[in-house]
C-alpha positions as a Python dict, from the first residue, in 0.01 Angstrom:
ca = {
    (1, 'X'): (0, 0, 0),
    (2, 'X'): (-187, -34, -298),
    (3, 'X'): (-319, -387, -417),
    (4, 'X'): (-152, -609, -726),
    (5, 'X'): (-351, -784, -999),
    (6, 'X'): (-319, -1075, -789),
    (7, 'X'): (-515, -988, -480),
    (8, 'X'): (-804, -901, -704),
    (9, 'X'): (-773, -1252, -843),
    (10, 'X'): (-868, -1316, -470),
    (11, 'X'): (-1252, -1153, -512),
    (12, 'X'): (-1529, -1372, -491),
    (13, 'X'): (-1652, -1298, -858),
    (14, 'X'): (-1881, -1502, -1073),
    (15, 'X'): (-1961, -1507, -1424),
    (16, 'X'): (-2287, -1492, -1480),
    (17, 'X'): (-2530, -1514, -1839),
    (18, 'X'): (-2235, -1649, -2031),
    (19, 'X'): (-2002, -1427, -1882),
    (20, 'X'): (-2229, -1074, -1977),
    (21, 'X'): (-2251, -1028, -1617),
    (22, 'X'): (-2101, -1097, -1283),
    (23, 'X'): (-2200, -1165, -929),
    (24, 'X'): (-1932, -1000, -652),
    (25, 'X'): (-1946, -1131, -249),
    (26, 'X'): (-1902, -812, -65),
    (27, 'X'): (-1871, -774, 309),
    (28, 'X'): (-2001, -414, 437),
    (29, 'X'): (-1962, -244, 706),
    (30, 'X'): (-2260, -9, 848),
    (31, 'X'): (-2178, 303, 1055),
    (32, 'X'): (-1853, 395, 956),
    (33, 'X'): (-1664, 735, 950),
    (34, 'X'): (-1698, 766, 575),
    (35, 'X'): (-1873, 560, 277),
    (36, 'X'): (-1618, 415, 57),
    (37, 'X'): (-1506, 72, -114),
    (38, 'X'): (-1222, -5, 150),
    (39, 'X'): (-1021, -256, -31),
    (40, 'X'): (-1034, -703, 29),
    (41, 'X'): (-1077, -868, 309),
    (42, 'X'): (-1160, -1276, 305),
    (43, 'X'): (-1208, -1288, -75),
    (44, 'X'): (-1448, -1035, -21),
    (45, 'X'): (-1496, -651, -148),
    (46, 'X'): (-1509, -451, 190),
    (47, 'X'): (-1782, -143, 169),
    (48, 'X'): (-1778, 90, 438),
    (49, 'X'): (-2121, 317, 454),
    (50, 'X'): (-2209, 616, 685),
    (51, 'X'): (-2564, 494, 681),
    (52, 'X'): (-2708, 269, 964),
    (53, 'X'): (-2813, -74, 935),
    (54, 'X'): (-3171, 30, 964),
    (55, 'X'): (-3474, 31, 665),
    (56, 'X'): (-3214, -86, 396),
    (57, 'X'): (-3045, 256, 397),
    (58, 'X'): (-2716, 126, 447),
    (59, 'X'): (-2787, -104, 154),
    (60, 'X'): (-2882, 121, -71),
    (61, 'X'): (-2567, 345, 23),
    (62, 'X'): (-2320, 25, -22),
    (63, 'X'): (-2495, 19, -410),
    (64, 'X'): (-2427, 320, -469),
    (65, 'X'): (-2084, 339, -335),
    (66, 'X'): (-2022, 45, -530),
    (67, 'X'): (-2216, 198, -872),
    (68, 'X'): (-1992, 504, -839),
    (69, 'X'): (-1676, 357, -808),
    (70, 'X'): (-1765, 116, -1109),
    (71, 'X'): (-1880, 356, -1309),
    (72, 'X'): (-2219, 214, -1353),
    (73, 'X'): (-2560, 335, -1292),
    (74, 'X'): (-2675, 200, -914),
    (75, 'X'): (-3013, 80, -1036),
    (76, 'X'): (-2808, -176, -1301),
    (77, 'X'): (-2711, -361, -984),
    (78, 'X'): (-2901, -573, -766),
    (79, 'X'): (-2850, -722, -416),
    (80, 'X'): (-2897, -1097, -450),
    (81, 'X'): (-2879, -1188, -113),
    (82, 'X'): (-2783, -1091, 236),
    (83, 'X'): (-2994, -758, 292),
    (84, 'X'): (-2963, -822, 685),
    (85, 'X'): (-2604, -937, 675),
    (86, 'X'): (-2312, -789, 632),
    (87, 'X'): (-2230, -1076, 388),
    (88, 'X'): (-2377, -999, 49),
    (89, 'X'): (-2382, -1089, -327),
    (90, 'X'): (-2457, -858, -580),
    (91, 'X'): (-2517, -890, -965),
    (92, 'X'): (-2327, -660, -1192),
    (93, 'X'): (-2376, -586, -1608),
    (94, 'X'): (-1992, -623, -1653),
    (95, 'X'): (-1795, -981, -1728),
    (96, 'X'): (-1565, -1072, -1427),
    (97, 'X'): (-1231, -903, -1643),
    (98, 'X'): (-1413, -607, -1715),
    (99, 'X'): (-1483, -605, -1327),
    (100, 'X'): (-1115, -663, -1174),
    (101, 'X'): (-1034, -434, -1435),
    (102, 'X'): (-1230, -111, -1302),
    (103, 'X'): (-1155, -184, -940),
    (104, 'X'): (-826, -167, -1025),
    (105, 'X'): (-859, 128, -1200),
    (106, 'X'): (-1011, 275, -885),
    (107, 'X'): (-700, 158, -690),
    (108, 'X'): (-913, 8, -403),
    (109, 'X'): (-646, -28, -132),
    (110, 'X'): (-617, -398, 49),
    (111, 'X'): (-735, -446, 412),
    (112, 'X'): (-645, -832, 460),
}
């Protein structure tokens, strides 16, 4: 089932720099099968990586995951906090509408 408007009005997204930029709450899970952007879960955009927790690889994976899907260079965004959670915050150069608007676009299906 793919996801309406409205559960992307669910993402933890901030405006940022008078709404230039935005910061996303992402929730990622190390390890997995595949390395994708597997849809919302808690307000939160779920990131599945192949890579281990280990050394920040699995970071660096979920950026890039999350550059390509976005369409946006991975070295534009930056990891704000939670490199040894699986709770994070990233910065992004896109306003909040311009955001929701390429995740849609992407047709990231919901996992609530």
């Amino acid at each position: 089932m793919q996801p309406t408007p409205d559960e992307y009005a669910k993402l933890n997204i901030q405006s940022v720099e008078q709404g230039c930029a935005s910061v996303i709450g992402l929730r990622a899970q190390p390890g997995a099968k595949t390395s994708a952007v597997a849809g919302v879960w808690n307000g939160l955009l779920k990131i599945c990586v192949r890579a281990a927790a280990r050394d920040g690889a699995a970071n660096e994976e979920l950026l890039a995951v999350l550059a390509r899907t976005l369409g946006q260079p991975a070295s534009r965004l930056i990891l704000l906090t939670g490199a040894r959670s699986r709770q994070k915050r990233v910065r992004l150069p896109l306003s909040p509408q311009e955001l929701r608007a390429r995740l849609e676009r992407a047709r990231v299906p919901d996992k609530s």
